[in-house]
C-alpha positions as CSV (number, residue, x, y, z in Angstrom):
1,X,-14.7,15.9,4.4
2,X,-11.6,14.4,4.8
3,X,-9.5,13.3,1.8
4,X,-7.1,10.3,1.4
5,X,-4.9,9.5,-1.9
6,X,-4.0,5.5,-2.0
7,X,-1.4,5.3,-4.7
8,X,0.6,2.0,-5.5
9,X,2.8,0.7,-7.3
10,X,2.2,-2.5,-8.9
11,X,4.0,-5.4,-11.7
12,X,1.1,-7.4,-11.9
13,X,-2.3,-5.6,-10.3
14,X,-2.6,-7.2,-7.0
15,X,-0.7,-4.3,-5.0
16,X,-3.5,-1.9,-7.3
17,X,-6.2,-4.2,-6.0
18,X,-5.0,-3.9,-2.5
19,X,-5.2,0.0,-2.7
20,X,-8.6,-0.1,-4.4
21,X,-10.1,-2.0,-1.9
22,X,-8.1,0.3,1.3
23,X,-9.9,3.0,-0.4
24,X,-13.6,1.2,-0.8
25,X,-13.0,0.7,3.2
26,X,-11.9,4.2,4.0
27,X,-15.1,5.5,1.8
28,X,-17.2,3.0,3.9
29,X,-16.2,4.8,6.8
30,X,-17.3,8.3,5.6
31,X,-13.8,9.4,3.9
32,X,-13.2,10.6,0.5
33,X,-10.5,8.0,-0.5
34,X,-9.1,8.3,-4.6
35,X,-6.5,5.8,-6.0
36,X,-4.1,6.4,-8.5
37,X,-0.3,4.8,-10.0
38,X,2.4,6.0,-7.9
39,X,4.1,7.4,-11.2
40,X,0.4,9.5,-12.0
41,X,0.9,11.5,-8.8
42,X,1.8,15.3,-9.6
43,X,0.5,16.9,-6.8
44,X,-0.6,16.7,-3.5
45,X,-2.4,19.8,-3.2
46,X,-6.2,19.2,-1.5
47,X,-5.2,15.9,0.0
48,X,-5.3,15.5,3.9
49,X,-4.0,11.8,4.4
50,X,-1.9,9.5,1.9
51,X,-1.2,5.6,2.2
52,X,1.4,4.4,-0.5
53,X,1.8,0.9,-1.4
54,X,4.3,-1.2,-3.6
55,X,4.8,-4.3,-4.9
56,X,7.6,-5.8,-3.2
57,X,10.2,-7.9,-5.3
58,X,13.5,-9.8,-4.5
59,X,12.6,-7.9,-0.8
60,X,12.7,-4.4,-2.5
61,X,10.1,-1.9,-3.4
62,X,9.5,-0.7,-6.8
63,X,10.4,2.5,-8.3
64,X,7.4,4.1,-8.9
65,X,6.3,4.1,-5.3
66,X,10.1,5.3,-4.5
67,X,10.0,7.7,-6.8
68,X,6.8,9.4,-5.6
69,X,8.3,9.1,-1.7
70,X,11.6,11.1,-3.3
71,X,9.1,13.6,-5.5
72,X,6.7,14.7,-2.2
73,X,9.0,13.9,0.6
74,X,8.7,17.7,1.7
75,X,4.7,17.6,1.5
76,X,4.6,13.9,3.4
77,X,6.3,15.0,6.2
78,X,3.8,17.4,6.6
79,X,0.6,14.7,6.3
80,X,-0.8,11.8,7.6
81,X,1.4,9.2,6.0
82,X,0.8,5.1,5.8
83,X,2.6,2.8,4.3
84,X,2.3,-0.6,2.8
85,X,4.3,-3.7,1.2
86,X,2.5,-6.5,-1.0
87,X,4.8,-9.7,-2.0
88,X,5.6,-12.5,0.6
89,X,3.4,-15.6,-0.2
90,X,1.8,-17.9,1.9
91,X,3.3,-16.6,5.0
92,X,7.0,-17.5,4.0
93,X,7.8,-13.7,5.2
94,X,6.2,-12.9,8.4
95,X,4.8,-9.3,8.6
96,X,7.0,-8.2,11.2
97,X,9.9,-8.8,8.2
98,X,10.3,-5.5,6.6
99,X,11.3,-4.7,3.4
100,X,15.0,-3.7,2.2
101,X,14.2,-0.3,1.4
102,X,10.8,0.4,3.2
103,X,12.8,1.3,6.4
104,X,14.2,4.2,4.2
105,X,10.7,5.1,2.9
106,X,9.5,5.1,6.2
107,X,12.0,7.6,7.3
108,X,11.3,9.7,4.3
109,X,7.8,10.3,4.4
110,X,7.6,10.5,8.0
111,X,5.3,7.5,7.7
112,X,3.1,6.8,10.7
113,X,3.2,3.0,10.0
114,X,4.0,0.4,7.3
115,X,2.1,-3.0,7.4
116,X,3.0,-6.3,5.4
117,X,0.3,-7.5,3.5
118,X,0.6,-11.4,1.7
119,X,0.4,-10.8,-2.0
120,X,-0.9,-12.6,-5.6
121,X,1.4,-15.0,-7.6
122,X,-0.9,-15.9,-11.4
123,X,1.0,-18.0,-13.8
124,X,-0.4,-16.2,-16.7
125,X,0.6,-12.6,-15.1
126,X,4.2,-13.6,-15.7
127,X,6.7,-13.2,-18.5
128,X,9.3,-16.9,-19.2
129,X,11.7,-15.0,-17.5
130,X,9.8,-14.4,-14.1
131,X,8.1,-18.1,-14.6
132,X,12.2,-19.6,-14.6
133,X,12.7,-17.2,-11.5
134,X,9.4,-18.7,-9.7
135,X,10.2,-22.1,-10.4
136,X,13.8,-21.9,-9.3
137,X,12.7,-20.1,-6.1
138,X,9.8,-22.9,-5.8
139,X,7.5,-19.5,-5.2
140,X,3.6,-21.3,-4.6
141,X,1.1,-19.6,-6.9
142,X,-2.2,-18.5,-5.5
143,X,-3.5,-15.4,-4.1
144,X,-2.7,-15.5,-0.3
145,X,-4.3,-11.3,0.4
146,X,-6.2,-11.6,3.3
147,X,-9.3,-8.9,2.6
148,X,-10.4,-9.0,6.3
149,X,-7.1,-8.0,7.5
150,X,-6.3,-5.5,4.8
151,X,-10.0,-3.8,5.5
152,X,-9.2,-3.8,9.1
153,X,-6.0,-1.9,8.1
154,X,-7.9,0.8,6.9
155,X,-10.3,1.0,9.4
156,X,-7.9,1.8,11.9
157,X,-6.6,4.3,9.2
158,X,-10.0,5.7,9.1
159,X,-9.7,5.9,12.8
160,X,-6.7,8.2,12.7
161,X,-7.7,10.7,10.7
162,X,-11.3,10.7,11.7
163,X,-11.8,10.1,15.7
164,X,-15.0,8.3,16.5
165,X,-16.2,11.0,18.8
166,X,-15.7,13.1,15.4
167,X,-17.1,10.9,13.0
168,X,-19.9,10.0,15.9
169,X,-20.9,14.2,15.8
170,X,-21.2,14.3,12.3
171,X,-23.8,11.8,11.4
């Protein structure tokens, strides 16, 4: 059976949410999906496929999910990599707008693709300090993921690592 690590990186949870629910959609489709922190990850050893995902913040990834990229850049290269970004709200970044760093992220782990995906913004996640940044910014709070597009996402992961005349044999 294939087997597909999802680790993210997140500030607040929504980035974690977003990998948990890439992984209930891989499983859906047959696949052995796990998820995990991007700073938990210490090996990649029995894995067949990874997607990595990180909070994005003032247009930049966290370090975590960087860090992990840098760790197992060797061993990515070598797998079935995806890639994804959580942040812009309410479609103020379209998700053909990538990143700062994720171009260099994709480069390093030989990523197959990286997809945008809209991201949380709770009040009560937030520390006085990120509330003053939100407010200066006039950031709109709400949670703008869109579940159907992120589940469709995975599908077509699920698709890449298991083709449908493949998956079709096995059942």
């Amino acid at each position: 059976m294939t087997r597909i690590l999802v680790s993210t990186a997140s500030k607040h949870g929504a980035t974690h949410e977003i990998g948990d629910a890439i992984a209930a959609a891989l499983e859906a489709k047959g696949i052995e999906a796990f998820t995990t922190h991007a700073a938990d990850v210490t090996s990649l050893e029995g894995v067949d496929a990874v997607v990595i995902g990180s909070g994005v913040y003032a247009g930049r990834w966290l370090e975590p999910a960087k860090a992990l990229i840098d760790r197992f850049q060797a061993e990515l290269r070598l797998l079935p990599v995806w890639l994804f970004s959580s942040g812009p709200l309410d479609g103020a970044q379209k998700p053909d707008d990538v990143p700062l760093d994720a171009v260099a992220m994709i480069e390093m782990s030989g990523a197959r693709a990286h997809r945008v995906f809209a991201g949380r913004l709770t009040p009560g996640d937030l520390g006085f300090a990120e509330r003053a940044v939100v407010k200066l910014v006039k950031a709109p709070y709400g949670d703008f993921r869109d579940w159907a597009e992120i589940s469709a996402w995975a599908s077509e992961i699920a698709e890449a690592v298991v083709p449908a005349d493949v998956a079709a044999a096995s059942r």
